[in-house]
C-alpha positions in Angstrom: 93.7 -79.6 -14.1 95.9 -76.3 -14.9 93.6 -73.7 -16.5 96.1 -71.7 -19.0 95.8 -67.9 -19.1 95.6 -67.4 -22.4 96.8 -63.5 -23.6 92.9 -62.9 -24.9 91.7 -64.3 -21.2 94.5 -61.9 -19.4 93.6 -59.1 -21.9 89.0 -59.6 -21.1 89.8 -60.0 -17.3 92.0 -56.5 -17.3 89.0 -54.9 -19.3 86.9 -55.8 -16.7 88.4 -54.9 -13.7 89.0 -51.4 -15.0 85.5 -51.1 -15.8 85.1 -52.0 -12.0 86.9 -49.2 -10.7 85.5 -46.8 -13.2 82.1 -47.9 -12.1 83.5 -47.8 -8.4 85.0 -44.2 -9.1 82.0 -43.1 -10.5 79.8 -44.1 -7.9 82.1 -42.2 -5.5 82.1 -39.2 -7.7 78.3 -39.5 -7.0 78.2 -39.3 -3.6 80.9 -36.8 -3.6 78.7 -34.3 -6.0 75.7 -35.1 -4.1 77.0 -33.9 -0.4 79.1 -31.5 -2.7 78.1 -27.9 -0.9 76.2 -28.9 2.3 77.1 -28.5 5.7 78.5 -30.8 7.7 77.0 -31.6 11.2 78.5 -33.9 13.6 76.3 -35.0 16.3 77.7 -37.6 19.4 75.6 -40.0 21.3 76.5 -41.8 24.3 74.9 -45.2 23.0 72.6 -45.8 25.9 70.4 -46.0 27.3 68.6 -48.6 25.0 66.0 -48.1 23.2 66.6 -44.5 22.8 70.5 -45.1 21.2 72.1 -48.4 21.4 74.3 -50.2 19.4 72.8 -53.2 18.1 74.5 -56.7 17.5 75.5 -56.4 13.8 77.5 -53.2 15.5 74.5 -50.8 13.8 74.0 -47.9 15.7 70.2 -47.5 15.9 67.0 -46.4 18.9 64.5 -44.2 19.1 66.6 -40.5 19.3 69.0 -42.0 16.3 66.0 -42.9 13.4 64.4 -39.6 14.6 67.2 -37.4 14.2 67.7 -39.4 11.0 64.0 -38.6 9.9 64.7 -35.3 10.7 67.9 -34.3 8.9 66.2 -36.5 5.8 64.4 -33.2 5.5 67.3 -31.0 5.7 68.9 -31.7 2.2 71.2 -28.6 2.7 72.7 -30.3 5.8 75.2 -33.6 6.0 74.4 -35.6 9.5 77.4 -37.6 10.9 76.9 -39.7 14.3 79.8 -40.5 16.4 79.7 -42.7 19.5 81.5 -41.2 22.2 81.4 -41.5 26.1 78.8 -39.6 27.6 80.5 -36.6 29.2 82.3 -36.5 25.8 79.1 -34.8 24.5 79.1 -32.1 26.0 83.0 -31.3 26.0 82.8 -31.8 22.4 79.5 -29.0 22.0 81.4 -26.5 24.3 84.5 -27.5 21.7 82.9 -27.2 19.1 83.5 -30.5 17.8 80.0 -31.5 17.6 77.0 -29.5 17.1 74.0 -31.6 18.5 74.2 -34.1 21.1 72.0 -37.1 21.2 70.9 -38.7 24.2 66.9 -38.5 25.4 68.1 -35.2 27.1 66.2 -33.4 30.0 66.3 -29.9 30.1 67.8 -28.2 33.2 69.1 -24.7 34.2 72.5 -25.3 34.4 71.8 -27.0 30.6 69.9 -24.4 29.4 72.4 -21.5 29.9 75.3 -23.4 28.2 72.9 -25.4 24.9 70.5 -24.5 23.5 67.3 -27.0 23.2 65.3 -28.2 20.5 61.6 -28.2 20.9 60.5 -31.5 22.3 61.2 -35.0 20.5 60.1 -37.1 23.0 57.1 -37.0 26.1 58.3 -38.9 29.1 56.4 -40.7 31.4 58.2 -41.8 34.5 57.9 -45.2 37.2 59.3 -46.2 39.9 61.1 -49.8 39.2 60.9 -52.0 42.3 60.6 -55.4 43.0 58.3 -57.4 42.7 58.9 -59.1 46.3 58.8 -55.9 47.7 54.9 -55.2 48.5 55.5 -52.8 51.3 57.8 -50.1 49.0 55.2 -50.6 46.3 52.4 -48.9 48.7 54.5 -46.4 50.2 55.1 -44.5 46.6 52.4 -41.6 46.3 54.7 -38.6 46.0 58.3 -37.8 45.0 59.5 -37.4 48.7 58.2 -40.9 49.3 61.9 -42.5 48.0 63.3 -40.5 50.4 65.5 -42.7 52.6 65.2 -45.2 49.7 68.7 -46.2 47.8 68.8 -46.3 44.2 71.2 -46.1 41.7 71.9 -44.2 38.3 74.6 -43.3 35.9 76.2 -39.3 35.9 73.8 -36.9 33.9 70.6 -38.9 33.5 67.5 -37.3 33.5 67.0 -39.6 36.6 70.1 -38.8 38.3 69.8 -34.8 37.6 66.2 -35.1 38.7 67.4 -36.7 41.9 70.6 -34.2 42.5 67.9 -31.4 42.1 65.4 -33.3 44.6 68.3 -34.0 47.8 69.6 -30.0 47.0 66.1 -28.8 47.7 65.4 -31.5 50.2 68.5 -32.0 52.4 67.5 -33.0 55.7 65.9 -35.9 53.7 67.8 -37.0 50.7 67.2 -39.8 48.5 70.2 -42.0 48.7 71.5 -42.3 45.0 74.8 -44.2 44.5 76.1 -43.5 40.9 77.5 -45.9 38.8 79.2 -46.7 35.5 76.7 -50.2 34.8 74.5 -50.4 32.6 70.2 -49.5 33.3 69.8 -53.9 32.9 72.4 -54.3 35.0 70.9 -51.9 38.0 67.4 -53.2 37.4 68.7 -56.6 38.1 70.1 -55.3 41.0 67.0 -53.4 42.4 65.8 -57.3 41.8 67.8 -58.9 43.9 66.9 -56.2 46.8 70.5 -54.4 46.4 68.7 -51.4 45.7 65.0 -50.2 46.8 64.0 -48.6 43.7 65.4 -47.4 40.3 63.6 -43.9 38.4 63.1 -45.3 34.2 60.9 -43.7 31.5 57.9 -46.2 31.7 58.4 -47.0 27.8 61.6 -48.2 28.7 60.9 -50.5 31.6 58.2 -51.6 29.6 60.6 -53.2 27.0 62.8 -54.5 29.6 60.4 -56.3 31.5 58.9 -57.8 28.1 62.7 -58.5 26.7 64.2 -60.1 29.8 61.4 -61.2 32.1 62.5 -59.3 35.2 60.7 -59.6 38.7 59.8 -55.7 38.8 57.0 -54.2 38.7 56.8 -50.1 37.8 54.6 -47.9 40.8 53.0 -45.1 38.2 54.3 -41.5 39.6 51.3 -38.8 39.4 51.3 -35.9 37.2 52.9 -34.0 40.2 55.5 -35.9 40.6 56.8 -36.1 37.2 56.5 -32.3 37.5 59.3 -32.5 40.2 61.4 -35.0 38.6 62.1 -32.2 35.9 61.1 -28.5 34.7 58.9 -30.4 32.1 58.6 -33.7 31.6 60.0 -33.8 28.2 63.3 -34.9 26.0 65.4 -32.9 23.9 68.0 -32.3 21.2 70.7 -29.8 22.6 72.4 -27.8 20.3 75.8 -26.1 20.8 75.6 -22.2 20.9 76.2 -20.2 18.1 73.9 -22.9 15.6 70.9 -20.7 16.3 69.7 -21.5 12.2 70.3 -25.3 12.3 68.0 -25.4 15.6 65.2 -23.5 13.8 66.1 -25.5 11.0 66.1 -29.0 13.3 62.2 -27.5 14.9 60.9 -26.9 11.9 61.5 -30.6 10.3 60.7 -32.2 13.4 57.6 -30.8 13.3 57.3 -31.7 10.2 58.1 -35.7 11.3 55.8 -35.1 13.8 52.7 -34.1 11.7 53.2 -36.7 9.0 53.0 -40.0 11.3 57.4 -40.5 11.1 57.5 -40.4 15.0 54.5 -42.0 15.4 55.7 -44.7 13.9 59.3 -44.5 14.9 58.2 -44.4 19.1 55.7 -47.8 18.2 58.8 -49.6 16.9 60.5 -49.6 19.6 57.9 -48.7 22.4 54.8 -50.2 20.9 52.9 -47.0 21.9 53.4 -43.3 20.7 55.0 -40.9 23.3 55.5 -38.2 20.6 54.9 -34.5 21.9 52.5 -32.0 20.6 54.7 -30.0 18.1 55.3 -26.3 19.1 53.1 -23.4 18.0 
């Protein structure tokens, strides 16, 4: 059957479609005026580890650090937030570029950090275990301080709070080192490994172990570190934003909205999503 496109059809089908595009323009025109006059902040992440930034399978970029930053910035109306992906060391060559202004990644603050960034107040309070396996009574029984894993092997990624914790550790400790190997894999793919018996022992955030033991049934078990331990895993057991120098007003402005998500329950809620507990710090005075 032939449909015939009659001049009146042709004529109603062209009305429409231009009211389309001005519909389509003037949505545009609306999202232009609204961003019209705010600052622009580009922040990077790294995309891992998961939960804290991942992408997800629809290709979403989500975790823990990017709906809090989001949360954050929703209270910033005078600022525009833009997240890239990038490769980790990226992040920090594009802060001392100036290409990005925040980087995103469940960062640990150290002194090398510290004099080149500067750090929000804390977003996130870490606890830490040691990941072994579960076949591996003896190790589990050993692990009562930090200079217990010395002699062990485990293995880590560049620039981790893990992997700085354990560089700062071996500098400190040389005549008995902990023997980290680094690696490019991802953290499944090294707990895996530490459950075959490749590796003795992997450092995680507790939260995150959690949620891979409960998402992928791993033989591993985590060995609770003490409070003076975690102490010497890092200056304070906390995670950051960092901030490239010279934004001094957009990290007050960052502190004082995330204590604002902080008071009114949005981190709460955002750390039991994807931890099913809260690890959110006490806001600074």
């Amino acid at each position: 059957m032939k449909f015939l496109k009659s001049p009146a059809a042709l004529i109603l089908a062209a009305a429409i479609l231009s009211q389309v595009a001005v519909l389509g323009c003037k949505a545009k025109e609306k999202t232009a005026s609204a961003d019209a006059g705010k600052i622009t902040v580009k922040a990077a992440t790294g995309g891992f580890p998961r939960p804290f930034t991942y992408v997800d399978e629809t290709g979403k970029l989500t975790g823990h650090n990017i709906e809090l930053i989001e949360a954050i910035f929703e209270r910033l109306p005078q600022y525009k937030l833009e997240i890239e992906v990038t490769d980790f060391p990226s992040i920090f060559a594009g802060l001392d570029a100036g290409r990005y202004q925040i980087g995103v990644n469940n960062f640990a603050e150290n002194e090398e950090r510290k004099q080149k960034y500067i750090f929000s107040d804390p977003i996130f309070a870490n606890r830490y275990v040691a990941a072994v396996s579960s076949a591996n009574t003896d190790l589990g029984s050993q692990i009562k301080t930090f200079a217990d894993l010395a002699g062990k092997t485990s293995s880590d990624q560049v620039g981790t709070n893990m992997s700085t914790a354990i560089e700062k550790y071996n500098k400190e400790h040389p005549e008995a080192p902990i023997l980290n190997s680094y690696t490019e894999a991802d953290i499944l793919s090294v707990l895996r490994e530490v459950e075959t018996g490749k590796w003795d022992f992997n450092l995680i955030d507790k939260p995150m172990l959690d949620m891979y033991l409960h998402e992928f049934n791993l033989k591993l078990k985590g060995i609770e570190l003490s409070d003076d331990v975690s102490s010497e895993l890092m200056k304070t057991p906390y995670s950051y934003l960092i901030i490239g120098k010279g934004n001094e007003q957009l990290a007050s402005d960052i502190n004082k909205a995330l204590r604002e998500v902080i008071a009114d329950g949005s981190s709460k809620r955002i750390n039991e999503k994807y931890f099913k507990s809260d690890y959110s710090p006490q806001p600074a005075n």
